[in-house]
C-alpha positions as CSV (number, residue, x, y, z in Angstrom):
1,X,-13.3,12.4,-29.8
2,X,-10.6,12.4,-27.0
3,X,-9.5,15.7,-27.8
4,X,-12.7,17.4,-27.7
5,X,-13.0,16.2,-24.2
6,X,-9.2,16.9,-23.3
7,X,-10.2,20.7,-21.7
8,X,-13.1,18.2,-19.5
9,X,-10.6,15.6,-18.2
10,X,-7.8,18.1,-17.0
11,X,-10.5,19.8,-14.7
12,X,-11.6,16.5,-13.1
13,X,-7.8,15.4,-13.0
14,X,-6.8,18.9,-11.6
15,X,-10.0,18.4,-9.1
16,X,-9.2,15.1,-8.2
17,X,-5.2,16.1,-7.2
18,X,-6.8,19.2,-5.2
19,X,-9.1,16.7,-3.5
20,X,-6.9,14.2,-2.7
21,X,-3.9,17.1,-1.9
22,X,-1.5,15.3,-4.1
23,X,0.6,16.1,-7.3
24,X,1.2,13.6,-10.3
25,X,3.3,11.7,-10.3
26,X,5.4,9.7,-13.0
27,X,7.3,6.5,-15.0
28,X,5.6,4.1,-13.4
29,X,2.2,6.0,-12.8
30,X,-0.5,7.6,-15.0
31,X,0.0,11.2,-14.9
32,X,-2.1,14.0,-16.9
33,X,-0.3,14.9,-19.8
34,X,-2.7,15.7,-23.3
35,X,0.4,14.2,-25.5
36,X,0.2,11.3,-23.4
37,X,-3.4,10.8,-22.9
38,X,-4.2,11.3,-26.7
39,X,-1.7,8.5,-27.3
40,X,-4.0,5.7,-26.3
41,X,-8.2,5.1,-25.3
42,X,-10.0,6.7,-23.1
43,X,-13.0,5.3,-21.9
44,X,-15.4,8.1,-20.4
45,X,-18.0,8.4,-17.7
46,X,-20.5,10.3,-18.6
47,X,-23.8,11.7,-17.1
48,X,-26.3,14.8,-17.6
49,X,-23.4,16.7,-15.1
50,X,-21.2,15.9,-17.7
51,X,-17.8,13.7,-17.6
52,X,-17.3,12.3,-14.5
53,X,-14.6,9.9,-14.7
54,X,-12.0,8.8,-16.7
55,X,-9.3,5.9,-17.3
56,X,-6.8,5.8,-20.1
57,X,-6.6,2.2,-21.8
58,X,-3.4,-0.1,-22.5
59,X,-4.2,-3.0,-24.9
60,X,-2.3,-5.7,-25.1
61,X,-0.9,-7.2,-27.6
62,X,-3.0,-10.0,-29.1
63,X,-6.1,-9.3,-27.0
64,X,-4.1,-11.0,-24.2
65,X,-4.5,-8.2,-21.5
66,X,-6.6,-5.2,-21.3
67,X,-5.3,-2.5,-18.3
68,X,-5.8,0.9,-17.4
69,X,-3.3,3.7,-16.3
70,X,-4.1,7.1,-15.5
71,X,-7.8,7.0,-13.1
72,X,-9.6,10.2,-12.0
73,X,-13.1,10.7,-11.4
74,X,-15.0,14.3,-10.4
75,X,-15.0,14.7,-6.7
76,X,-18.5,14.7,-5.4
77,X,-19.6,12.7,-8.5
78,X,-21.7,9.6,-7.7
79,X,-20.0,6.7,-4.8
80,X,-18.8,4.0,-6.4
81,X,-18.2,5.7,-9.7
82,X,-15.0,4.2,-10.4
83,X,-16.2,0.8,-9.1
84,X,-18.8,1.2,-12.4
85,X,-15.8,2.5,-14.7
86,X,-13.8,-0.8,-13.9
87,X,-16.8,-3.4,-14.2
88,X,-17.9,-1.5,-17.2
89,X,-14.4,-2.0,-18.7
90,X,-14.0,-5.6,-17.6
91,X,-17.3,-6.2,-19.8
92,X,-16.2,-4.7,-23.0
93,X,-12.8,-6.3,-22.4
94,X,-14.5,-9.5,-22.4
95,X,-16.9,-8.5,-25.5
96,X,-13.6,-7.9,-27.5
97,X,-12.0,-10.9,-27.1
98,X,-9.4,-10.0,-24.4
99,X,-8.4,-12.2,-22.1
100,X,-7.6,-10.7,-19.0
101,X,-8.1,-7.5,-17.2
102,X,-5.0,-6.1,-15.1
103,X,-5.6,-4.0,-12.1
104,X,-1.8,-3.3,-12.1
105,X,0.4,-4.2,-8.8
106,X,-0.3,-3.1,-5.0
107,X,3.3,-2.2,-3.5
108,X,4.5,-3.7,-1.1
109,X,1.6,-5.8,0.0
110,X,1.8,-9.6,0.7
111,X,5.3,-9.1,2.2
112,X,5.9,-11.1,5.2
113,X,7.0,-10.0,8.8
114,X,7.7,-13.0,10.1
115,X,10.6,-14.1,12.5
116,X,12.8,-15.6,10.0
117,X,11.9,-13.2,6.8
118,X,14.5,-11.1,5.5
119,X,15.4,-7.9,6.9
120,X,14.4,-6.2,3.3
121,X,10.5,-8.0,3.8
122,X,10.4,-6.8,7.0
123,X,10.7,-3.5,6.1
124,X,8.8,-3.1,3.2
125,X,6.0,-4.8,5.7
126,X,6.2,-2.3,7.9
127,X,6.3,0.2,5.6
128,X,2.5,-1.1,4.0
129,X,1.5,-1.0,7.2
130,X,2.6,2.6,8.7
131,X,3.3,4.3,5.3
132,X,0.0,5.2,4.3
133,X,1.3,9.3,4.4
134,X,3.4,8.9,1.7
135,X,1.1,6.2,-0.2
136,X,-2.0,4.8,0.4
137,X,-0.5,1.0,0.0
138,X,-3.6,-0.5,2.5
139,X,-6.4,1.1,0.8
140,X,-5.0,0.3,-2.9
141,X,-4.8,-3.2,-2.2
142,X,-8.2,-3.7,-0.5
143,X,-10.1,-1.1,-3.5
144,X,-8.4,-3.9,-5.8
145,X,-9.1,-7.2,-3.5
146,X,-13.3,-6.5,-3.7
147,X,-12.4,-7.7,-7.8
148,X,-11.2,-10.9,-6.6
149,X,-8.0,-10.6,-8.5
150,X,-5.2,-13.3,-9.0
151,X,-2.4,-11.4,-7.3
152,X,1.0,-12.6,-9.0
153,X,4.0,-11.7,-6.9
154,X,7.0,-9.1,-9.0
155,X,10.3,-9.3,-7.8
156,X,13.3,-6.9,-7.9
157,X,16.6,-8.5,-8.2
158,X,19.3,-6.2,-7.1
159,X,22.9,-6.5,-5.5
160,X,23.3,-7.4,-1.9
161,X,24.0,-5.0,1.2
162,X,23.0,-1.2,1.0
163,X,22.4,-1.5,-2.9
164,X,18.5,-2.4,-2.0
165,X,17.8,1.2,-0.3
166,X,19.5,3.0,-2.8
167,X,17.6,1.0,-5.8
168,X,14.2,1.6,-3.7
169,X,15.1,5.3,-3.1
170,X,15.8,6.1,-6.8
171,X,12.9,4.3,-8.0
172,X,10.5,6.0,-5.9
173,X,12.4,9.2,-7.0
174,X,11.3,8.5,-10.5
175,X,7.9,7.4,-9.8
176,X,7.7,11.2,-7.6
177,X,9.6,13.3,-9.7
178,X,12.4,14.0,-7.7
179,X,13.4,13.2,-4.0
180,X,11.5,15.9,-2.2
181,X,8.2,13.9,-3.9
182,X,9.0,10.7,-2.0
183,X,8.0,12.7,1.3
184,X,5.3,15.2,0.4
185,X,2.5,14.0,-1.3
């Protein structure tokens, strides 16, 4: 059913870039590719306008965690459409038997700028709270805070001295496709 839709979901993800004046992105982010969106569910928004929104699906293994990747929705469709989308999905989740819903990680929040934190925290601090041109890290973590979540801290493990920038820089590369990505949106 997917596929007959594909043609519908590339004109709200191409809308949604447009909107937001950003390009995909990639490894670590959902990015509009058919191959890759045919791969796994899709759960649909649908209305009498047609599609509206869209999320691609990752079950877990063993009905252990239910997540989503790749979220657009059709810019001037109805506020709080996504909002719906997740709820929605958190309910049928629930109804199969999975056991948890992940709303995936929010960069660089919950790092501390405190007088005796590490140079690298304070940083990545100030970047969540001055980076928002390059990525909205504020407004990611407070869309996923009104779900009450159980944030679980990650952690990146990396040689000493300069290697931390030049992990940071080539992962962000990845994720942008390329350096000149990390700066234009």
């Amino acid at each position: 059913m997917v596929y007959t839709l594909l043609d519908d979901l590339k004109r709200i993800s191409d809308a949604w870039l447009r909107e937001k004046n950003t390009r995909e992105k990639g490894f670590s982010l959902g990015f509009f590719d058919p191959a890759y969106i045919l791969r796994n569910p899709v759960a649909v928004v649908d209305s009498p306008a047609g599609v509206t929104a869209f999320a691609n699906l990752w079950l877990g293994a063993g009905q252990e965690e239910l997540s989503l990747d790749l979220m657009r929705y059709r810019p001037g469709g109805p506020e709080g459409i996504m909002d719906y989308l997740f709820v929605e999905l958190m309910f049928w989740g629930r109804q199969q038997g999975y056991q948890w819903f992940n709303l995936g990680m929010a960069p660089l929040s919950g790092l501390e700028n405190r007088a005796l934190a590490p140079l690298w925290s304070k940083a990545g601090a100030l970047l969540f709270r001055h980076g928002e041109h390059f990525y909205n890290f504020q407004g990611l973590r407070q869309y996923k805070d009104k779900f009450d979540p159980e944030w679980r801290p990650k952690y990146l493990a990396c040689r000493g001295g300069l290697a931390l920038p030049r992990v940071l820089t080539n992962i962000a590369a990845l994720i942008s496709g390329g350096l000149g990505g990390v700066v234009k949106k």
